[in-house]
N, C-alpha and C positions, 0 to 999 in steps of 0.2 A: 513598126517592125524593128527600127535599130533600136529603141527603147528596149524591147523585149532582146534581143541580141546580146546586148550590154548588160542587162540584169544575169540573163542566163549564164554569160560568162563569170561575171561576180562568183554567182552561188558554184561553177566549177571549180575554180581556183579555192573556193572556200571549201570544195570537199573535198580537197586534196591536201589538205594541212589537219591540225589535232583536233580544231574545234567541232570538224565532224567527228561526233561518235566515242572519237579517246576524250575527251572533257566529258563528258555526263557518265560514261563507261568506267571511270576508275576516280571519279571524285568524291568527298564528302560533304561538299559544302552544297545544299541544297540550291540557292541563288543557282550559281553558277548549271548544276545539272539540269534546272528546269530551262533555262536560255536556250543550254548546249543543244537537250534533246528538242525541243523547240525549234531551232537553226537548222540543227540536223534533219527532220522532218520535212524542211521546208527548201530546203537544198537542193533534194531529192527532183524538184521539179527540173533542175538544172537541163541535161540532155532532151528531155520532154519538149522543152521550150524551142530548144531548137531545132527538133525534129519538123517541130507543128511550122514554124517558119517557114522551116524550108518547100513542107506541104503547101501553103499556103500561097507562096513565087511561084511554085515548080508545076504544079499538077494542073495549072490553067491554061500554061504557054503551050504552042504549036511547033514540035521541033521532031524530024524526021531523025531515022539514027544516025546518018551521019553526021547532021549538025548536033544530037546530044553527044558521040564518044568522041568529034573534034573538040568541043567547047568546054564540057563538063567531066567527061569521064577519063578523057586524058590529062585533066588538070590534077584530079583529084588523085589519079595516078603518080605522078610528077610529084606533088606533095608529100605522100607518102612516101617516095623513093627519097626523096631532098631528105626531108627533116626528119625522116627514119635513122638516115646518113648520118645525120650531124647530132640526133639523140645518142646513136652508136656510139659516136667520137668520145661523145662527152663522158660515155658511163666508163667508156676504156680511158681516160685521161682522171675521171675522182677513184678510178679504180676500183668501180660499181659491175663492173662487168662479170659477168657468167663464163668461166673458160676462157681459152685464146681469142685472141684479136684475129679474124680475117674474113678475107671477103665471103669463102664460103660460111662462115658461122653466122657473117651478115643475112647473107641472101635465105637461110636457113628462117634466122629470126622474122627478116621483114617475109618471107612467104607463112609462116605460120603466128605472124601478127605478136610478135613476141620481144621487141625493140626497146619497147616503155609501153607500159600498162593501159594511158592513157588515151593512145590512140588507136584503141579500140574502137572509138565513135569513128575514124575515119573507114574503117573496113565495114561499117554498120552502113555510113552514108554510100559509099560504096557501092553494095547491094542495095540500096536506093534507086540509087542511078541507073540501074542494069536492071529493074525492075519497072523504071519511069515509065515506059508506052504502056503497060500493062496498069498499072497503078491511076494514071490519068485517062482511058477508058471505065477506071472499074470508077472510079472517084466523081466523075461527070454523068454516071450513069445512074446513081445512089441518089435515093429520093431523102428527106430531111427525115421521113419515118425510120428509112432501112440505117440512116447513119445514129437515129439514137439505139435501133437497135443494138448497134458496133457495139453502142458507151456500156447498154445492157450485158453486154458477155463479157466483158472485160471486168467489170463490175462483180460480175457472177465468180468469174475465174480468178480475176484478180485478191480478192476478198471473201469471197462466201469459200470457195473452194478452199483456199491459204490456210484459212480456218479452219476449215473439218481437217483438214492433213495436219496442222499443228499439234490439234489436240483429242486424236482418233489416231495418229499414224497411218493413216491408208491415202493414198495421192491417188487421185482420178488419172486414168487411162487414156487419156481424150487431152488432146491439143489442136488448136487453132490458128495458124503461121497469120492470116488476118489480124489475130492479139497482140505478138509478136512487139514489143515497144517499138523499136523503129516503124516498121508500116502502120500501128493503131495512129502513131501520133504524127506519122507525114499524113493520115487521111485526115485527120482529128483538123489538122492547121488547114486543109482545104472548106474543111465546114464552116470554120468557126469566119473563116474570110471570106466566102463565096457563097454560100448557104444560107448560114445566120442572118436575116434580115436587118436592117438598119435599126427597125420598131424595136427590134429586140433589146438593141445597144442603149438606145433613148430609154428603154424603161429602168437602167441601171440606175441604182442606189446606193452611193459607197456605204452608209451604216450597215444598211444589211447583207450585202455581199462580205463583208468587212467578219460581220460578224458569223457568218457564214464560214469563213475561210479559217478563223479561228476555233469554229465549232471540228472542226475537221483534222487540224490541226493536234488540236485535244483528245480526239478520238484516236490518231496517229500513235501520238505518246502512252494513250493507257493500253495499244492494241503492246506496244513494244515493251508496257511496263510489264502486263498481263503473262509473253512470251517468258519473260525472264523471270516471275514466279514458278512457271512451270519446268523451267530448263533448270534456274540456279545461274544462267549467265546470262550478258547481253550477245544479241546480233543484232546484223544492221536488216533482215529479210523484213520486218516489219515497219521501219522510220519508213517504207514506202508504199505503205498497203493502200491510202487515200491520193497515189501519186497523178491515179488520173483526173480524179476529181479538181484536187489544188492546181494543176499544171492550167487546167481547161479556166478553171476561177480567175488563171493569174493572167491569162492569156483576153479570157472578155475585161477585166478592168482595164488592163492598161490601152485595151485599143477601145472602149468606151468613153475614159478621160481623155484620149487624143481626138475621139471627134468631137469632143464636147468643147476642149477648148485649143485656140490655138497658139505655138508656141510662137514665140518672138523670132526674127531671124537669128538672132544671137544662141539662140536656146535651139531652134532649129538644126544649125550649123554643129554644137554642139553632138546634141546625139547622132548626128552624119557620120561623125567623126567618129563616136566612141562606138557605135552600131558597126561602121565598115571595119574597125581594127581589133571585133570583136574572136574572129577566125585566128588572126595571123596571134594576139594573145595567148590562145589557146595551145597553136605550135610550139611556144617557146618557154609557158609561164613553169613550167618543171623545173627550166635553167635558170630563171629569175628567182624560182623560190629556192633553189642552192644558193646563188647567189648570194641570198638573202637570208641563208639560213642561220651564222653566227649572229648576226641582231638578234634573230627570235630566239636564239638558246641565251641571250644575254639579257634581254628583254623579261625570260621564264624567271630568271634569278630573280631579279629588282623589282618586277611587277606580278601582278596573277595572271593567272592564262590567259582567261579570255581576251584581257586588254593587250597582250602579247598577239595573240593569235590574229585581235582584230588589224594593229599596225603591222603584221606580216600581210594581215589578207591586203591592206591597204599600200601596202609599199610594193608589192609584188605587181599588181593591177599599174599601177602610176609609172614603175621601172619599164614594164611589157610595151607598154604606151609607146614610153620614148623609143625604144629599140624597135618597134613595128612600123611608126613615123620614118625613123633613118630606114629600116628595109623596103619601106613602098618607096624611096628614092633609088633601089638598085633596079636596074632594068631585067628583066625574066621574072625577078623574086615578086616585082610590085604586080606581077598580072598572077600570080599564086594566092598571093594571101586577100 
């Protein structure tokens, strides 16, 4: 789980910088576009990964509602109020801010989730949470047939339907809140953890999962190269057309190779560490990557993007680090993050 935690945070912070999408979107140099849309593609599992997580903790435990809106939902409340706050400060302080400074413009933004873009995912997890007794009945209830049916619709809608509406114009009439990315991929992490047979795990094969995951991949890239023959530009509606498939892929290897072997306490400890300060990252890496931003506009000059973009993604991650270590030492902050 904290393996998966840690990756998934990775790929957010990576797709919040140029390498998603503006690198293959406005380059010439072939190299580089096949990486970018490649990376990009593969990014996309990012929020997936963490949803299924959460599915996967959440939807098995026993907890009445007062112990979920003590524990859980007033936390996540708190979160949102704090580092909404302190996103606010910051955009009114680089002088990013929309209009006047005040409390009502605050209270404005954090009720219609409109603070920093990014935390989006916590008003998603949010309605998670306030769905939990309803979500862990219906998830404990689902035989392993009715949960592929899930993967079936999602599939259908996600992909077969995207399709006819790309290039017909006509969008189907019909929606399913079951699809919904948040609930598909908190049921998705109950499966793949509680469902999924152990036999299942043991019959993994990294060559051909491996090459599975790149078949997918491929097909990702030519859905989004295809789009953009027909439009004349790029969007990003396509790097995630294969997003269930990849997420689900990324989600059985890594918990395949953890039963297969085991890690040292050293390496143990490790991912403990980068798996629990995967949340509180996510909080702050916005202000890390300001931060951080004159190295990468100086880095763009002297070096090529990618290699820019990768020592952003990588100093941003390693900076988030340290400043989430000194915040679990503040007392209130360290029972949030």
């Amino acid at each position: 789980m904290e393996i998966i935690r840690f990756l998934a945070i990775c790929l957010v912070v990576f797709n919040h910088t140029d390498g998603y999408f503006i690198h293959f979107a406005t380059t010439d140099n072939s190299l580089t576009y096949c990486i970018s849309m490649a990376v990009s593609v593969i990014c996309r599992i990012n929020v997936p990964l963490f949803f299924m997580v959460s599915g996967a903790l959440l939807l098995r435990k026993e907890e009445d509602l007062s112990t979920l809106y003590k524990k859980r939902i007033v936390r996540i409340a708190a979160v949102i109020i704090i580092f909404s706050a302190i996103q606010y400060t910051a955009n009114q302080i680089a002088g990013k801010l929309t209009g006047e400074w005040s409390v009502i413009s605050f209270l404005k933004s954090l009720y219609t989730a409109d603070v920093t873009e990014s935390y989006w995912f916590l008003y998603s997890y949010m309605a998670i949470l306030l769905m939990l007794p309803f979500l862990r009945k219906m998830a404990r209830g689902m035989t392993e047939q009715e949960f592929r049916y899930l993967f079936l619709l999602k599939i259908i809608f996600d992909v077969v339907l995207r399709v006819i509406a790309t290039y017909s114009g006509i969008s189907v009439g019909l929606s399913l809140w079951i699809l919904t990315d948040n609930v598909f991929y908190v049921m998705f992490g109950y499966y793949m953890e509680h469902i999924l047979t152990k036999r299942r795990y043991e019959m993994f094969h990294m060559g051909k999962i491996t090459a599975l995951f790149l078949v997918f991949v491929l097909l990702s890239m030519g859905a989004v190269v295809a789009e953009y023959l027909v439009k004349g530009e790029y969007s990003q509606s396509y790097l995630g057309i294969f997003t269930p498939v990849l997420a689900i892929m990324v989600y059985y290897m890594v918990k395949s190779i953890c039963m297969k072997y085991t890690l040292p306490e050293i390496g143990y400890k490790t991912a403990v560490y980068l798996g629990g300060s995967a949340f509180g990252i996510y909080l702050i890496e916005k202000l890390v990557r300001r931060q951080l931003l004159p190295l990468y506009l100086y880095l763009c000059q002297v070096t090529v993007g990618p290699l820019a973009n990768t020592v952003y993604v990588l100093g941003t991650i390693g900076l988030a680090l340290i400043y989430v270590s000194i915040m679990k030492k503040v007392p209130g902050i360290r029972q949030l993050i």
